[in-house]
N, C-alpha and C positions, 0 to 999 in steps of 0.2 A: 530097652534097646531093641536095633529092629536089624533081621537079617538081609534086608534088602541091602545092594549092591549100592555102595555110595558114588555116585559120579563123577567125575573127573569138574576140575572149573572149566570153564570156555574158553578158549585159548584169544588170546587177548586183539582186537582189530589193530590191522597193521593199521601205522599210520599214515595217513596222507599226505602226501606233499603240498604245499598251495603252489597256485599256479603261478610263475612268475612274472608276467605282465597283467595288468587288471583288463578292465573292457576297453580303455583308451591310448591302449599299449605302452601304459607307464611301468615303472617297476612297483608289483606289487607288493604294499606294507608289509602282508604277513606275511611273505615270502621275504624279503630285507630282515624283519622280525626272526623269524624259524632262522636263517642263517647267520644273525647275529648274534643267538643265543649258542645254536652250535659251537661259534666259534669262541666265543667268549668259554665254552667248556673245553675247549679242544678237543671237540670231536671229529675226529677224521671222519669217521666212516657215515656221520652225519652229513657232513660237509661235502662228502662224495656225493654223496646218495643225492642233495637238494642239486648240487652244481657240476659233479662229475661230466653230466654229456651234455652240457649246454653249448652252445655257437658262442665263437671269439667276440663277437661281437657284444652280446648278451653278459658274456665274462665280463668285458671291457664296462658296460655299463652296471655294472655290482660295483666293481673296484671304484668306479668313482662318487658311489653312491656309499661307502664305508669311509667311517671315519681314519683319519692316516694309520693312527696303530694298528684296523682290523687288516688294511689288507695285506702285508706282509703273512702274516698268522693265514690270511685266506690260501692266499699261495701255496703257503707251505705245507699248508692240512690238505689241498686237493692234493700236492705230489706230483704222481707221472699223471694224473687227471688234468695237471693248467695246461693248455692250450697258449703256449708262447706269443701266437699271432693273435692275443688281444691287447698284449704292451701294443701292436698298432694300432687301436684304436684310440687310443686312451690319449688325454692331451698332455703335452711335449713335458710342465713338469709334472705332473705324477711322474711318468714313464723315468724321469730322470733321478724324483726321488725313491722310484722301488728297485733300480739298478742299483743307486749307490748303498741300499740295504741287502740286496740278494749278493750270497756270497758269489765269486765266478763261476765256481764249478756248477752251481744253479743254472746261471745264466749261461753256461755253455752246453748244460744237457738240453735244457730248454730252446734254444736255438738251433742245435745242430738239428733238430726235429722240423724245423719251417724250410719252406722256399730259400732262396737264396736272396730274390730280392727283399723279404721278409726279416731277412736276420740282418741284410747289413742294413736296413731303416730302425731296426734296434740298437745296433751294435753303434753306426754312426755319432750318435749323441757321449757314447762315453770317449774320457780324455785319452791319449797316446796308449801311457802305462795301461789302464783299468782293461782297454780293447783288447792290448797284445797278451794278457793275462786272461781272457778268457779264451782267445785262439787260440792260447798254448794248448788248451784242453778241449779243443773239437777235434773231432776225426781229421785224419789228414784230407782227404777226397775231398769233405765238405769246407775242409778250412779252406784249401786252396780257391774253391768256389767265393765264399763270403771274402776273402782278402784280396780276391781280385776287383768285387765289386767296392770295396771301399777305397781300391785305387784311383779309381775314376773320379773327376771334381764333381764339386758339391752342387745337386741340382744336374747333373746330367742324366742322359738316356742309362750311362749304364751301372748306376747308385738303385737303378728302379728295375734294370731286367730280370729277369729271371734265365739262369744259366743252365736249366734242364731243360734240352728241346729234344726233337725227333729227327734226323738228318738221315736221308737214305741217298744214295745215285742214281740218278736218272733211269740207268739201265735196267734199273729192278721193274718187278710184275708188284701187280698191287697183289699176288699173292704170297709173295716174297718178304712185303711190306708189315702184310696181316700177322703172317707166322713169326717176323721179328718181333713185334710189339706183344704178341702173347707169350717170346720164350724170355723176353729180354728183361731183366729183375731191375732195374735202376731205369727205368720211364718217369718224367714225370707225375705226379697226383693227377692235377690237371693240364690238358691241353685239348687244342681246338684246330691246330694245322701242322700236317708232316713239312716242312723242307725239303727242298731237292737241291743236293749239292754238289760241286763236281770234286774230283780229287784232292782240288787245294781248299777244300773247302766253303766254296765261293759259293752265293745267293743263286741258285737258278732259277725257282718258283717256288711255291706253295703248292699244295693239293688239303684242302678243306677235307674233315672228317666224315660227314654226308656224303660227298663225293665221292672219297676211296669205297665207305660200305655201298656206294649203289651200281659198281664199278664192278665187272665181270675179274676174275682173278689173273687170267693169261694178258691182261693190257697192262702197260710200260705206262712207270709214273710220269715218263716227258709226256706222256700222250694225254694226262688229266690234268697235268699240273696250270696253276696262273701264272704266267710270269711276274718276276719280283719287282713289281712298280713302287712300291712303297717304304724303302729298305731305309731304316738309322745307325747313327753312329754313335757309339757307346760315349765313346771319349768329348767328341766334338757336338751333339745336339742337343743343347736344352731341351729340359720334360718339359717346358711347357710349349715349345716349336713342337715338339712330336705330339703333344695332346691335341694340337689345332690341326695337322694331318687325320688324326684320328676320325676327330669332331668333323672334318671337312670331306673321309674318305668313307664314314660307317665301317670304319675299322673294328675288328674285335683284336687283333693279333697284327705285329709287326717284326720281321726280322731284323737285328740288330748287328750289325758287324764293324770290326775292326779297325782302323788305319789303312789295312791292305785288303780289305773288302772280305774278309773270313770272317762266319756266322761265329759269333761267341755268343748269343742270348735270343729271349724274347721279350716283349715289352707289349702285355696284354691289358687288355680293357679295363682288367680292375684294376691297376698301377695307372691308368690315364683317371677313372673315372676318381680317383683318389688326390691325383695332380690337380686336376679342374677345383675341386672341392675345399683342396688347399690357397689356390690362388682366389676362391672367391672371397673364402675367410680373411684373406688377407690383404685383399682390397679392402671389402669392408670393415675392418679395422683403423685400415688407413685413414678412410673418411672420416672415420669418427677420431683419427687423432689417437690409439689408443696403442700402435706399435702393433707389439706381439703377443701382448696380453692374453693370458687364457683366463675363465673363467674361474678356475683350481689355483690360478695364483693370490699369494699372500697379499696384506691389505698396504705393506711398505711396498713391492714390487710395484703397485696396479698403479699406488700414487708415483711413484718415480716413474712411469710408463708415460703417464697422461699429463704431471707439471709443466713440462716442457713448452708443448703445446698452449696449454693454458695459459704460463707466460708472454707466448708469443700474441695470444689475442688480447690479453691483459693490453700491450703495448699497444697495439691498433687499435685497442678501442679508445686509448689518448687524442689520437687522432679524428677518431669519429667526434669525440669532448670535444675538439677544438673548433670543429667546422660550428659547431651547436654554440659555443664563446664565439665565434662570429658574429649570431646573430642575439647576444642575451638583448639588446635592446630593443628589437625586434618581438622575442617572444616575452617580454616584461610591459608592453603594452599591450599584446592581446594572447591573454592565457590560453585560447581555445589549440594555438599553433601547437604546444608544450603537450598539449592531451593526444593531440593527432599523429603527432612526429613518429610517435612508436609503429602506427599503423602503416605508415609510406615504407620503414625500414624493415619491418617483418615482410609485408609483400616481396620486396625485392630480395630478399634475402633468400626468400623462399622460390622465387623462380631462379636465380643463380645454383642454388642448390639442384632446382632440377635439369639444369640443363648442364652443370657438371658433372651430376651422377652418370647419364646419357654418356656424355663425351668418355668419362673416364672409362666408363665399360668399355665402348666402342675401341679404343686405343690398349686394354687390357684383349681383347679378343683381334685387334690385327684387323676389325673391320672400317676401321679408319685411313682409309689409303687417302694417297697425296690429293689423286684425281677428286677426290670426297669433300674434300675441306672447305673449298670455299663455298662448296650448295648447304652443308652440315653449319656453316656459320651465319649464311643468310637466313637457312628454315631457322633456327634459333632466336634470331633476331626478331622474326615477323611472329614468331610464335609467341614471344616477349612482350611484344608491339599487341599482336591483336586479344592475348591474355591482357594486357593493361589496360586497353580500352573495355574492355566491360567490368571489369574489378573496377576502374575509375567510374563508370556509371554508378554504382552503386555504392562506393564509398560517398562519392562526390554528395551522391543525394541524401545519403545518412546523414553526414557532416553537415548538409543545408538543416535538415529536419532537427537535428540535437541543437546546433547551435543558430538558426533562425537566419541566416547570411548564406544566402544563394553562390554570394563570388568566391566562398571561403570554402563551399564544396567545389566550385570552378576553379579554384587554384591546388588545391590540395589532389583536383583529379587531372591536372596537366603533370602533377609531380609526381603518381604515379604510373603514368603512361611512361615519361623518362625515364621512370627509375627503374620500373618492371625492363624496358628495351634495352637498356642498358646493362643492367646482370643478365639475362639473355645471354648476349653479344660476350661479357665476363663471364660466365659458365662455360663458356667455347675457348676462349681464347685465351685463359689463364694454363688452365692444360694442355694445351696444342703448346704450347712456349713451356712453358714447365717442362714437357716432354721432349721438347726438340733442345732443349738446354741437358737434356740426360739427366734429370730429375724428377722422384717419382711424381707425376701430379696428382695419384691417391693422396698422398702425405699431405703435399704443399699448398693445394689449391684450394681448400676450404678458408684459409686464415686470408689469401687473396681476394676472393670471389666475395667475403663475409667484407671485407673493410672495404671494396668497391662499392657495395651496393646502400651500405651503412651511410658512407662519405658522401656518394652521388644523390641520395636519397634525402640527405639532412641538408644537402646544399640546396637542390632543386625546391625544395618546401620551402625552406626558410626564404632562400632567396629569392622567388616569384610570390612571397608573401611582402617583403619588402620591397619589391617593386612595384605591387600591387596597390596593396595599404598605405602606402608610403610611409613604414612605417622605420627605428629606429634611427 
């Protein structure tokens, strides 16, 4: 035995967190890993520790990166740690399926905690009963706030504002102003412009934040303020009319008032940059035929989303078969016709397609005015027109070189001059009529634009080959 002092172990190294995004700003494995074994233990204080002070955003991209069962369990292990405002990020059904598993009082603690436009973009999605059951149990203050913005219709200015602003009277000093906002407990989190209103409430100006701090304290807010050129209506303006002010004015902030012109909100940058974001998803959607499809939906949903559609080209393309039984005895004496036919119809198919992408956008952002239309339908055309003539160059001469017949690249490159000019011209004008008929032509105009160019494309080949060859 020995009298020396026995030592203590080493007290063990904390552990480390992995980082949560890798070097490509994905969600990192072993960080998905560490917090899926957390959770699968139920470890709170695990599950604090990895995801506790994360950004909604960040939140939002776990939860759908967790398979359905973990993330309920995620939720509920962080506690007062989730950040309500990443159900916004998240797509429409997750968010629908973690409502209908969070009890209310969950989802009423949780909300009372966000913006106001924040809770009713949550709250919105659940039925009558489900909603009025969780307002039961938000504070009053805030309740009133969130039920008023779910009064407003669906897709208006004021389903998105946000009902904490800063209102002062002209009359005030910007040091009047300063001292309010440092004594006054219930300001919004964030904001970017004070308001200037007069007794009844009414829009006078703005005064910008950099402003007031660079503003001696004894000058009157009428004296800095901008006047209110830019003012919406809760009830009556489409978010996406008030996105294209934004986009058109370098808006960050916009006053939002009433029926009788009294400020009731604001409708800030990040609710526009959010609307924009939405309607391009869902344009593009549309193009593709695919509805409202999210990626997180089930494999029966996506198919019942997109049948439809496919149906309907199912049947056009009967039509395309028929022009082609036009010509079977045409292309039953010369095979080369049957090899090349696909070539004419993808070409055109493909300039249609771009010059409805083109149009639809234009007509989605309001840059499509009246005076526009008939220069937007010419450049199309000639663009179609002088895209045909060099794709014809070089089909025309392939088609001599494979198949040995100089005139059978000379007619196969007459029919794609027409047929490129012609979807062109149907890239333009199926949409401009789709739209003027009040129909969306994201939706409709692919299944048009596709069977014009197929049609015109199968006829002009075939048919300048039988008048050519004289054949069938």
């Amino acid at each position: 035995m020995t009298d020396e002092p026995i030592s203590p172990d080493p007290a063990p190294a904390p552990t480390v967190a992995p980082e949560i995004r890798d070097d490509e700003g994905e969600l990192s494995p072993d960080f998905l890993a560490a917090l899926n074994e957390a959770i699968a233990a139920s470890d709170a204080e695990r599950v604090q520790a990895l995801a506790g002070d994360l950004h909604s955003a960040d939140l939002a991209d776990l939860i759908e990166a967790f398979e359905p069962e973990a993330r309920i369990a995620f939720i509920r292990l962080l506690g007062d740690q989730f950040d309500f405002a990443a159900l916004t990020e998240i797509d429409d059904s997750i968010r629908a399926q973690l409502l209908d598993e969070l009890k209310p009082a969950e989802v009423a603690q949780g909300v009372a905690e966000l913006d106001s436009d924040d809770a009713v973009y949550i709250l919105e999605d659940l039925g009558e009963e489900d909603r009025q059951e969780v307002l039961a149990q938000i504070p009053v203050v805030d309740r009133i706030a969130i039920a008023r913005g779910l009064d407003y219709p669906e897709d208006s200015v004021g389903r998105r504002m946000q009902t904490d602003v800063i209102a002062v009277p002209p009359f005030w000093t910007v040091g009047q102003t300063l001292d309010y906002m440092r004594e006054a407990e219930d300001l919004p989190d964030d904001f970017l412009e004070v308001f200037v209103v007069d007794p009844s409430f009414r829009v006078l100006g703005s005064v910008k934040l950099n402003r007031l701090l660079r503003s001696k304290r004894p000058v009157r807010m009428s004296e800095i303020m901008e006047e209110a050129e830019h003012v919406v209506h809760a009830a009556t303006d489409d978010l996406e009319e008030a996105a294209r002010i934004f986009e058109r004015y370098d808006l960050v902030a916009a006053p939002v008032v009433d029926d009788a012109e009294r400020l009731v909100g604001v409708l800030t940058i990040d609710n526009v940059v959010d609307v924009l974001q939405d309607e391009a998803d869902e344009d593009m959607r549309r193009l593709g035929g695919v509805g409202d499809e999210e990626i997180s939906d089930s494999i029966l949903t996506s198919s019942r989303s997109r049948l439809p559609w496919l149906a309907v080209n199912a049947v056009t393309g009967f039509v395309a078969a028929g022009v082609i039984g036009l010509f079977d005895g045409t292309i039953e004496e010369m095979v080369a016709l049957a090899v090349l036919m696909p070539i004419v119809a993808t070409l055109g198919g493909s300039t249609g397609t771009q010059a409805m992408t083109v149009t639809v956008r234009a007509i989605a952002t309001r840059d499509l005015a009246r005076r526009k239309v008939r220069r937007v339908v010419i450049r199309e055309g000639v663009v179609g027109f002088l895209n045909g003539l060099v794709i014809a160059l070089l089909v025309g001469a392939g088609a001599w070189l494979w198949f040995g017949r100089i005139d059978l690249g000379f007619v196969i490159a007459l029919a794609i001059v027409f047929n490129m000019l012609v979807a062109g011209l149907a890239g333009v004008l199926f949409p401009l009529l789709l739209n003027r008929l009040k129909l969306d032509p994201a939706v409709a105009s692919g299944v048009f634009v596709t069977t014009v160019t197929d049609v015109i494309g199968f006829f002009a080949f075939l048919g300048l080959a039988t008048l050519w060859f004289g054949l069938g």
